[in-house]
C-alpha positions in Angstrom: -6.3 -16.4 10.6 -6.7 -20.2 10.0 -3.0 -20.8 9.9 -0.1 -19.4 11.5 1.6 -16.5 9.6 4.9 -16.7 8.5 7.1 -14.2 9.5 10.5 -13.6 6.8 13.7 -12.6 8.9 16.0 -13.5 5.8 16.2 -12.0 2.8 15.4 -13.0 -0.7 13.8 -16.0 0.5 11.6 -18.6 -1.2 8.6 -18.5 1.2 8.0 -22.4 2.3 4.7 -24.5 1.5 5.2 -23.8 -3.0 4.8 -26.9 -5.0 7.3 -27.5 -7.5 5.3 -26.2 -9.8 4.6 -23.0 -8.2 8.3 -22.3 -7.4 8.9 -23.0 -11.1 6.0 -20.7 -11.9 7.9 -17.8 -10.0 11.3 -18.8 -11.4 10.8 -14.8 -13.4 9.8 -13.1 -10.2 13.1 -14.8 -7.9 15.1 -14.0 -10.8 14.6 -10.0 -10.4 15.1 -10.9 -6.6 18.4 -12.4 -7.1 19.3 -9.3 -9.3 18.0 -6.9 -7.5 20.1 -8.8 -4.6 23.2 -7.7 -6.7 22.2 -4.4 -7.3 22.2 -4.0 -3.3 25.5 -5.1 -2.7 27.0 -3.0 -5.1 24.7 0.0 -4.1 24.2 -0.1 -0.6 20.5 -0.3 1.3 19.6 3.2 1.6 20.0 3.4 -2.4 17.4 0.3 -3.5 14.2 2.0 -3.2 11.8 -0.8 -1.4 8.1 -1.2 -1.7 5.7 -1.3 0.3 2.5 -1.6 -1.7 -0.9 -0.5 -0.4 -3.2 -2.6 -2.3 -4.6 -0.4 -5.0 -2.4 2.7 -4.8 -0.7 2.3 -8.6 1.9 -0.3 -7.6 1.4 -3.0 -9.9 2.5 -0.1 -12.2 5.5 0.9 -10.7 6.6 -2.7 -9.7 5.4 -4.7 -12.8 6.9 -7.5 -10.5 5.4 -10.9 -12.1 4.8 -8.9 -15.7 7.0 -9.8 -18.6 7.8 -6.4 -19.3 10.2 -4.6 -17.7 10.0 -2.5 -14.3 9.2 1.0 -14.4 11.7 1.2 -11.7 14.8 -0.6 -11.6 16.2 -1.9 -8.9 13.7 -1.9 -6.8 13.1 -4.1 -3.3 9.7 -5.2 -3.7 7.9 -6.0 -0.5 4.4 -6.5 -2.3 1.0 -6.0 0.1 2.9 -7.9 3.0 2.7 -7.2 6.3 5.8 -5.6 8.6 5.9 -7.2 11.9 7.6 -5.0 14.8 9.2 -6.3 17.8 5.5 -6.8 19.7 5.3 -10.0 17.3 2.1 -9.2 16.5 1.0 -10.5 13.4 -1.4 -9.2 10.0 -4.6 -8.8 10.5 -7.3 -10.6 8.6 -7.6 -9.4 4.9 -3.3 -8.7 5.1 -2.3 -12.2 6.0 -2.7 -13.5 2.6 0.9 -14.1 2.4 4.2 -13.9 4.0 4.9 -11.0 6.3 8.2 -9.6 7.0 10.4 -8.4 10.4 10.9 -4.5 10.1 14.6 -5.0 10.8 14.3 -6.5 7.1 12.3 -3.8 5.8 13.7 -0.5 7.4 17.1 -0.5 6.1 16.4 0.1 2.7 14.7 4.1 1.6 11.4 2.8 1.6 8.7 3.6 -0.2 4.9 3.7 -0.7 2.1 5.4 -2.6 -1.2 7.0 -1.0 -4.9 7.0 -3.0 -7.7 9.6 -2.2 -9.8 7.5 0.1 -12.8 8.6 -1.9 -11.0 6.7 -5.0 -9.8 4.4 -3.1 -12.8 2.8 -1.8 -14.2 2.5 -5.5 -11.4 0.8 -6.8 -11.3 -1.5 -3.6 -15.0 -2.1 -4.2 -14.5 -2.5 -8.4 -11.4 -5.3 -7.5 -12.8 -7.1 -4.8 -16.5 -7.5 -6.9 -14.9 -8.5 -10.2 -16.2 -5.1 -12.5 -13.6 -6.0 -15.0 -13.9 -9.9 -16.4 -10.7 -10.2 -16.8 -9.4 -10.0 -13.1 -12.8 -11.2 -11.8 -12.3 -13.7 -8.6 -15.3 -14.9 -7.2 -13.3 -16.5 -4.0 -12.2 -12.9 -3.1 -13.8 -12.4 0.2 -15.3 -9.1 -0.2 -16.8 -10.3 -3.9 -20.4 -10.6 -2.2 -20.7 -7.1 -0.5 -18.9 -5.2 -2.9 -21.1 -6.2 -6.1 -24.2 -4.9 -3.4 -25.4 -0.9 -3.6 -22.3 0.9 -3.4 -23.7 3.0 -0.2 -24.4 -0.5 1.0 -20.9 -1.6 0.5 -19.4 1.4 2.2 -21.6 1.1 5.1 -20.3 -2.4 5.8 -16.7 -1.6 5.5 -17.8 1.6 7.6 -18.9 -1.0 10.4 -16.2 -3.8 10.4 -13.5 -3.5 12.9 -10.9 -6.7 12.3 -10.9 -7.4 8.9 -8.5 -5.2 6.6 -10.3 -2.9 4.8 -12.5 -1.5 7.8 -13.5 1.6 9.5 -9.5 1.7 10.8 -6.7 3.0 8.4 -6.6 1.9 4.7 -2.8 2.6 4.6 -2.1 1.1 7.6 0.6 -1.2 5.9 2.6 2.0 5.8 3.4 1.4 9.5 4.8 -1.9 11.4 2.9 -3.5 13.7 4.4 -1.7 16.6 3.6 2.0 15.2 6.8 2.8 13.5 6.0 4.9 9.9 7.9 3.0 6.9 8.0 5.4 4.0 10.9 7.3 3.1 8.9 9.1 0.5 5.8 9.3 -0.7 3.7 9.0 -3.7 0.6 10.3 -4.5 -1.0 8.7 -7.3 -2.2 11.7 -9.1 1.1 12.5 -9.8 2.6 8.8 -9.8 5.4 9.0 -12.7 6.4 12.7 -11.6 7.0 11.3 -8.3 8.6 7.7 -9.1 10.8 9.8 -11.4 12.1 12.3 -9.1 12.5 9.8 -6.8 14.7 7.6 -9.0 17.1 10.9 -9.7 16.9 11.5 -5.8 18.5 7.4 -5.5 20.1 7.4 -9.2 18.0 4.5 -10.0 16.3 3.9 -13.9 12.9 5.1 -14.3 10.6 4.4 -17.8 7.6 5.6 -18.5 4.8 3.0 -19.4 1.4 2.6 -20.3 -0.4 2.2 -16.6 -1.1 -1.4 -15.5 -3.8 -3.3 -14.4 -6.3 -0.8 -15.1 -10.2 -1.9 -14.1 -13.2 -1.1 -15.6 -15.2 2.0 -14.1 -16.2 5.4 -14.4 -12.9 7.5 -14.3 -14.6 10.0 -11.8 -15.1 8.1 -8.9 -17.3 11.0 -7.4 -20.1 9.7 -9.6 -20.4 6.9 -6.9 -21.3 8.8 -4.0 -24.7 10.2 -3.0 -24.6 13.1 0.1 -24.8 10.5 3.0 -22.1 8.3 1.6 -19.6 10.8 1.2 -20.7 11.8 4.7 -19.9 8.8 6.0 -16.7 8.3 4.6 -15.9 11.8 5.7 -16.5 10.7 9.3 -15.3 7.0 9.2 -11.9 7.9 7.1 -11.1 11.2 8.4 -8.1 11.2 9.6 -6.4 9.8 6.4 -8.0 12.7 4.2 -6.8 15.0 6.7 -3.3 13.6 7.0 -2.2 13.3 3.4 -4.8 16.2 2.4 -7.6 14.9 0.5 -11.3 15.5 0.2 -14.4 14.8 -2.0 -12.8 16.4 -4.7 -9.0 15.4 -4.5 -5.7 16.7 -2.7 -6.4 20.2 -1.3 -2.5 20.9 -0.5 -3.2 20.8 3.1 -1.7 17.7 5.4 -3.0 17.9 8.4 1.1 17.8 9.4 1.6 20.9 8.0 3.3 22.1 4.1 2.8 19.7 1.6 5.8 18.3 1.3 5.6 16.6 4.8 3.3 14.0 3.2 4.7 14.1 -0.3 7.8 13.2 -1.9 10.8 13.1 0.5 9.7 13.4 4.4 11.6 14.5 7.1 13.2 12.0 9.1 11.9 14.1 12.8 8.5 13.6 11.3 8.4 10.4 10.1 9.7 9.4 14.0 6.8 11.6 15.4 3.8 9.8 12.9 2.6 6.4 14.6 0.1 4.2 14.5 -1.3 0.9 16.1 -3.5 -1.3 14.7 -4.5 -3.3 17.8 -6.2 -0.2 19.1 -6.7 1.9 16.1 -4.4 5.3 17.4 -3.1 7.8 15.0 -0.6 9.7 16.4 1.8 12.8 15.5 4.1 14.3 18.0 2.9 12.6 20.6 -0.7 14.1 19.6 -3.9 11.5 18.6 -5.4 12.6 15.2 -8.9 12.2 15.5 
Protein backbone atom coordinates (compact mmCIF):
# COMPACT_ATOMS: atom_id res chain seq x y z
CA UNK A 1 0.00 0.00 0.00
CA UNK A 2 1.37 3.66 -0.54
CA UNK A 3 -0.62 5.03 2.31
CA UNK A 4 -1.71 3.78 5.47
CA UNK A 5 -5.16 2.22 5.56
CA UNK A 6 -7.85 3.53 7.50
CA UNK A 7 -9.40 1.30 9.67
CA UNK A 8 -13.49 2.47 10.72
CA UNK A 9 -14.26 1.58 14.44
CA UNK A 10 -17.41 3.91 14.39
CA UNK A 11 -20.36 3.66 12.63
CA UNK A 12 -21.90 5.57 9.94
CA UNK A 13 -18.90 7.57 9.55
CA UNK A 14 -17.76 10.00 6.81
CA UNK A 15 -14.42 8.53 5.94
CA UNK A 16 -11.68 11.54 6.26
CA UNK A 17 -9.48 13.01 3.32
CA UNK A 18 -13.23 14.04 0.89
CA UNK A 19 -13.16 17.40 -0.46
CA UNK A 20 -16.17 19.36 -0.08
CA UNK A 21 -17.16 18.50 -3.08
CA UNK A 22 -16.95 14.91 -2.78
CA UNK A 23 -18.78 14.82 0.54
CA UNK A 24 -21.50 16.87 -1.20
CA UNK A 25 -21.26 14.43 -4.05
CA UNK A 26 -22.17 11.55 -1.51
CA UNK A 27 -24.70 13.62 0.30
CA UNK A 28 -27.51 10.58 -1.47
CA UNK A 29 -25.34 7.71 -0.31
CA UNK A 30 -24.92 9.18 3.70
CA UNK A 31 -28.44 9.93 3.49
CA UNK A 32 -29.51 6.06 3.11
CA UNK A 33 -26.74 5.70 5.88
CA UNK A 34 -28.41 7.90 8.28
CA UNK A 35 -31.76 6.04 7.48
CA UNK A 36 -30.73 2.97 7.51
CA UNK A 37 -29.11 4.17 11.02
CA UNK A 38 -32.83 4.61 12.11
CA UNK A 39 -33.98 1.56 10.85
CA UNK A 40 -31.27 -0.21 13.24
CA UNK A 41 -32.42 1.29 16.25
CA UNK A 42 -35.78 0.58 15.84
CA UNK A 43 -34.94 -3.04 14.54
CA UNK A 44 -32.11 -4.26 16.30
CA UNK A 45 -28.60 -5.50 14.56
CA UNK A 46 -29.29 -9.06 13.99
CA UNK A 47 -32.41 -7.79 11.79
CA UNK A 48 -30.43 -5.11 9.15
CA UNK A 49 -29.09 -7.51 6.73
CA UNK A 50 -25.31 -6.05 6.11
CA UNK A 51 -23.20 -6.48 3.03
CA UNK A 52 -20.38 -7.56 2.39
CA UNK A 53 -19.78 -7.33 -1.39
CA UNK A 54 -17.37 -9.54 -3.29
CA UNK A 55 -16.49 -7.43 -6.15
CA UNK A 56 -18.54 -8.80 -8.99
CA UNK A 57 -20.94 -11.18 -7.28
CA UNK A 58 -24.41 -9.24 -8.27
CA UNK A 59 -24.14 -6.61 -5.56
CA UNK A 60 -24.39 -3.45 -7.17
CA UNK A 61 -27.87 -5.08 -7.93
CA UNK A 62 -28.89 -5.79 -4.61
CA UNK A 63 -27.44 -2.63 -3.01
CA UNK A 64 -28.05 0.02 -5.84
CA UNK A 65 -26.22 2.09 -3.07
CA UNK A 66 -25.05 5.42 -5.11
CA UNK A 67 -28.05 4.64 -7.85
CA UNK A 68 -31.02 6.98 -7.94
CA UNK A 69 -33.34 4.34 -7.88
CA UNK A 70 -34.30 2.67 -5.07
CA UNK A 71 -32.68 -0.53 -3.20
CA UNK A 72 -33.70 -3.87 -4.07
CA UNK A 73 -33.35 -4.36 -0.38
CA UNK A 74 -34.26 -2.08 2.15
CA UNK A 75 -32.72 -1.51 4.97
CA UNK A 76 -29.78 -2.76 4.29
CA UNK A 77 -25.98 -2.11 6.08
CA UNK A 78 -23.91 -1.70 3.24
CA UNK A 79 -20.35 -2.53 3.83
CA UNK A 80 -19.30 -2.23 0.02
CA UNK A 81 -15.82 -4.29 -1.24
CA UNK A 82 -14.17 -3.08 2.14
CA UNK A 83 -11.90 -4.90 3.98
CA UNK A 84 -12.81 -6.50 7.74
CA UNK A 85 -9.86 -6.14 10.01
CA UNK A 86 -9.73 -8.75 12.99
CA UNK A 87 -7.96 -8.23 16.13
CA UNK A 88 -4.28 -9.26 14.39
CA UNK A 89 -4.57 -5.53 12.90
CA UNK A 90 -3.57 -6.73 9.86
CA UNK A 91 -4.63 -4.73 7.12
CA UNK A 92 -6.17 -5.21 3.11
CA UNK A 93 -4.16 -6.50 0.92
CA UNK A 94 -3.22 -4.78 -2.31
CA UNK A 95 -6.13 -4.73 -4.84
CA UNK A 96 -8.73 -4.46 -1.36
CA UNK A 97 -7.27 -1.38 0.02
CA UNK A 98 -8.85 0.89 -2.28
CA UNK A 99 -10.91 2.33 0.40
CA UNK A 100 -11.71 2.30 4.01
CA UNK A 101 -11.67 -0.92 5.82
CA UNK A 102 -13.66 -1.78 8.84
CA UNK A 103 -13.04 -3.50 12.55
CA UNK A 104 -15.10 -6.88 12.64
CA UNK A 105 -16.52 -5.79 16.03
CA UNK A 106 -18.41 -3.26 13.58
CA UNK A 107 -19.25 -5.67 11.04
CA UNK A 108 -20.25 -9.00 13.03
CA UNK A 109 -23.11 -7.82 14.88
CA UNK A 110 -25.39 -7.33 12.20
CA UNK A 111 -26.83 -10.90 10.01
CA UNK A 112 -24.36 -10.46 7.55
CA UNK A 113 -24.45 -11.22 4.20
CA UNK A 114 -22.59 -11.94 0.95
CA UNK A 115 -23.04 -13.43 -2.58
CA UNK A 116 -20.67 -16.21 -4.15
CA UNK A 117 -19.99 -16.36 -8.36
CA UNK A 118 -18.82 -19.62 -10.10
CA UNK A 119 -15.14 -18.98 -10.35
CA UNK A 120 -15.25 -19.90 -13.99
CA UNK A 121 -17.75 -16.74 -14.36
CA UNK A 122 -16.12 -14.97 -12.09
CA UNK A 123 -12.82 -14.67 -13.64
CA UNK A 124 -14.51 -13.38 -16.96
CA UNK A 125 -16.34 -10.82 -15.51
CA UNK A 126 -13.15 -9.76 -13.40
CA UNK A 127 -11.25 -9.87 -16.62
CA UNK A 128 -14.38 -7.89 -18.83
CA UNK A 129 -14.36 -5.02 -15.67
CA UNK A 130 -10.93 -4.59 -15.11
CA UNK A 131 -10.11 -4.32 -19.19
CA UNK A 132 -12.94 -1.95 -19.95
CA UNK A 133 -15.20 -4.51 -22.54
CA UNK A 134 -18.15 -2.29 -22.01
CA UNK A 135 -17.30 1.73 -22.95
CA UNK A 136 -19.37 2.78 -20.72
CA UNK A 137 -17.57 1.63 -17.40
CA UNK A 138 -14.16 1.59 -19.23
CA UNK A 139 -11.23 2.83 -16.74
CA UNK A 140 -8.00 2.76 -18.18
CA UNK A 141 -6.23 3.58 -14.58
CA UNK A 142 -7.74 0.22 -13.30
CA UNK A 143 -4.65 -1.68 -12.49
CA UNK A 144 -5.39 -4.87 -14.11
CA UNK A 145 -6.66 -2.88 -17.51
CA UNK A 146 -3.28 -3.98 -19.33
CA UNK A 147 -3.35 -7.77 -18.61
CA UNK A 148 -6.83 -8.32 -18.72
CA UNK A 149 -7.39 -6.84 -22.45
CA UNK A 150 -4.19 -9.57 -23.24
CA UNK A 151 -5.33 -13.41 -24.46
CA UNK A 152 -7.66 -14.46 -21.96
CA UNK A 153 -5.46 -17.80 -21.25
CA UNK A 154 -2.81 -15.21 -20.91
CA UNK A 155 -4.74 -13.27 -18.34
CA UNK A 156 -5.57 -16.20 -16.31
CA UNK A 157 -2.13 -17.40 -16.17
CA UNK A 158 -0.93 -14.18 -14.59
CA UNK A 159 -3.58 -14.02 -12.00
CA UNK A 160 -2.78 -17.93 -11.69
CA UNK A 161 0.94 -16.73 -10.71
CA UNK A 162 0.39 -13.60 -8.48
CA UNK A 163 0.57 -14.09 -4.77
CA UNK A 164 -0.07 -10.37 -3.01
CA UNK A 165 -2.17 -8.63 -5.07
CA UNK A 166 -6.07 -9.27 -4.70
CA UNK A 167 -7.25 -11.22 -7.35
CA UNK A 168 -4.48 -13.99 -7.29
CA UNK A 169 -3.96 -17.64 -7.11
CA UNK A 170 -5.39 -17.25 -3.22
CA UNK A 171 -9.23 -16.95 -2.56
CA UNK A 172 -11.40 -14.72 -4.66
CA UNK A 173 -13.99 -14.46 -1.82
CA UNK A 174 -11.65 -13.93 0.64
CA UNK A 175 -13.52 -10.66 1.85
CA UNK A 176 -16.02 -13.14 3.24
CA UNK A 177 -13.61 -13.68 6.10
CA UNK A 178 -11.78 -11.05 8.52
CA UNK A 179 -8.38 -10.75 8.53
CA UNK A 180 -7.88 -13.06 11.47
CA UNK A 181 -9.94 -16.16 9.76
CA UNK A 182 -13.30 -15.56 11.24
CA UNK A 183 -16.29 -16.44 8.28
CA UNK A 184 -18.67 -13.23 8.05
CA UNK A 185 -21.78 -14.41 6.15
CA UNK A 186 -24.88 -15.25 7.79
CA UNK A 187 -26.23 -16.45 4.57
CA UNK A 188 -25.44 -16.86 1.34
CA UNK A 189 -26.23 -16.01 -2.12
CA UNK A 190 -25.54 -17.57 -5.06
CA UNK A 191 -25.92 -15.56 -7.97
CA UNK A 192 -27.66 -17.92 -10.18
CA UNK A 193 -30.48 -17.64 -8.05
CA UNK A 194 -29.82 -13.98 -6.72
CA UNK A 195 -33.58 -12.53 -6.29
CA UNK A 196 -34.88 -16.05 -5.01
CA UNK A 197 -32.35 -15.83 -2.42
CA UNK A 198 -32.29 -11.91 -1.51
CA UNK A 199 -36.08 -12.52 -1.34
CA UNK A 200 -36.27 -15.36 1.04
CA UNK A 201 -33.81 -13.76 2.93
CA UNK A 202 -35.75 -10.53 3.30
CA UNK A 203 -38.99 -12.68 4.64
CA UNK A 204 -36.36 -14.72 6.89
CA UNK A 205 -35.39 -10.67 8.48
CA UNK A 206 -38.89 -9.01 7.52
CA UNK A 207 -37.04 -6.58 5.47
CA UNK A 208 -38.60 -5.10 1.72
CA UNK A 209 -37.42 -6.77 -1.26
CA UNK A 210 -38.26 -5.45 -5.17
CA UNK A 211 -37.60 -6.90 -8.01
CA UNK A 212 -35.54 -4.95 -10.68
CA UNK A 213 -34.01 -4.99 -13.85
CA UNK A 214 -30.22 -6.33 -12.93
CA UNK A 215 -27.58 -3.57 -12.64
CA UNK A 216 -24.42 -2.75 -14.11
CA UNK A 217 -24.51 -5.38 -16.54
CA UNK A 218 -21.09 -5.60 -18.97
CA UNK A 219 -20.77 -6.49 -22.34
CA UNK A 220 -19.82 -10.25 -23.09
CA UNK A 221 -20.83 -13.48 -24.16
CA UNK A 222 -23.49 -14.64 -21.65
CA UNK A 223 -21.77 -18.19 -21.50
CA UNK A 224 -18.70 -17.58 -20.01
CA UNK A 225 -17.50 -21.19 -20.98
CA UNK A 226 -16.94 -19.89 -24.48
CA UNK A 227 -13.68 -18.36 -22.88
CA UNK A 228 -11.90 -21.21 -21.92
CA UNK A 229 -9.80 -23.67 -24.00
CA UNK A 230 -8.85 -27.26 -22.18
CA UNK A 231 -5.60 -25.95 -20.46
CA UNK A 232 -7.31 -22.93 -19.09
CA UNK A 233 -9.97 -24.50 -17.46
CA UNK A 234 -7.28 -26.82 -16.14
CA UNK A 235 -5.61 -24.39 -14.69
CA UNK A 236 -8.25 -22.74 -12.93
CA UNK A 237 -9.37 -26.15 -11.80
CA UNK A 238 -6.02 -26.47 -10.07
CA UNK A 239 -5.26 -22.81 -8.96
CA UNK A 240 -9.07 -22.18 -7.67
CA UNK A 241 -10.04 -25.47 -6.38
CA UNK A 242 -10.87 -25.27 -3.27
CA UNK A 243 -13.57 -22.46 -3.89
CA UNK A 244 -15.33 -24.67 -6.56
CA UNK A 245 -15.26 -27.39 -4.21
CA UNK A 246 -16.51 -25.47 -1.19
CA UNK A 247 -19.49 -23.75 -2.54
CA UNK A 248 -19.91 -26.52 -5.36
CA UNK A 249 -19.18 -25.34 -8.63
CA UNK A 250 -17.40 -26.59 -11.73
CA UNK A 251 -16.94 -25.86 -15.48
CA UNK A 252 -20.43 -26.08 -15.98
CA UNK A 253 -22.01 -24.41 -12.83
CA UNK A 254 -23.19 -25.50 -9.19
CA UNK A 255 -23.21 -29.34 -9.02
CA UNK A 256 -25.21 -29.31 -5.49
CA UNK A 257 -22.28 -30.67 -3.81
CA UNK A 258 -20.17 -28.26 -1.14
CA UNK A 259 -17.39 -29.78 -0.25
CA UNK A 260 -19.04 -29.16 3.57
CA UNK A 261 -21.54 -31.39 2.94
CA UNK A 262 -25.85 -30.77 1.86
CA UNK A 263 -26.21 -27.80 0.01
CA UNK A 264 -27.63 -25.77 2.26
CA UNK A 265 -24.44 -25.46 4.32
CA UNK A 266 -23.12 -23.01 1.65
CA UNK A 267 -26.46 -21.62 0.59
CA UNK A 268 -29.01 -19.62 2.06
CA UNK A 269 -29.05 -19.59 5.92
CA UNK A 270 -25.69 -21.51 7.44
CA UNK A 271 -25.37 -23.01 10.53
CA UNK A 272 -23.80 -21.05 13.15
CA UNK A 273 -21.35 -24.55 14.34
CA UNK A 274 -20.23 -24.37 10.71
CA UNK A 275 -19.68 -21.02 10.05
CA UNK A 276 -17.31 -21.19 13.49
CA UNK A 277 -15.54 -24.30 12.06
CA UNK A 278 -14.85 -22.45 8.24
CA UNK A 279 -11.56 -20.23 8.44
CA UNK A 280 -9.28 -18.73 6.48
CA UNK A 281 -6.06 -16.56 6.54
CA UNK A 282 -4.81 -14.54 4.07
CA UNK A 283 -1.28 -14.01 5.27
CA UNK A 284 -0.60 -17.65 4.59
CA UNK A 285 -3.34 -18.66 2.29
CA UNK A 286 -5.07 -21.67 4.68
CA UNK A 287 -8.58 -22.86 4.09
CA UNK A 288 -9.78 -24.56 6.86
CA UNK A 289 -13.07 -26.55 8.08
CA UNK A 290 -13.29 -28.23 11.40
CA UNK A 291 -10.03 -27.88 12.07
CA UNK A 292 -9.21 -29.70 8.59
CA UNK A 293 -7.05 -27.68 5.65
CA UNK A 294 -9.07 -27.83 2.31
CA UNK A 295 -6.64 -28.29 -0.23
Amino acid sequence: MTKKQEVLRSDFRMPSGLRLRQRLGRWRTYSRYLRARYATLVRGKQRIPAFVHVPKTGGTHLARWHQDDPPTLWPIRYFAHAYVVGDDGALAPPGMDFQPAFHKSLVQPYFVFSSVRNPFDWLVSYAGHAGGWTDRYRNPDHPDFEIANRPFPEFIRILADREERWPSRRLIHAQMWTSDGDFLPNWIHRIESLDDDAEAMAQHLGCTFRRQQRARVGDRDRDYRTYYDDATRELVERTWGRELRLFGYDFDGPTGRPIAGPESNMHRLLDDGFRDGLRYSWADDTLMLDGTVIE
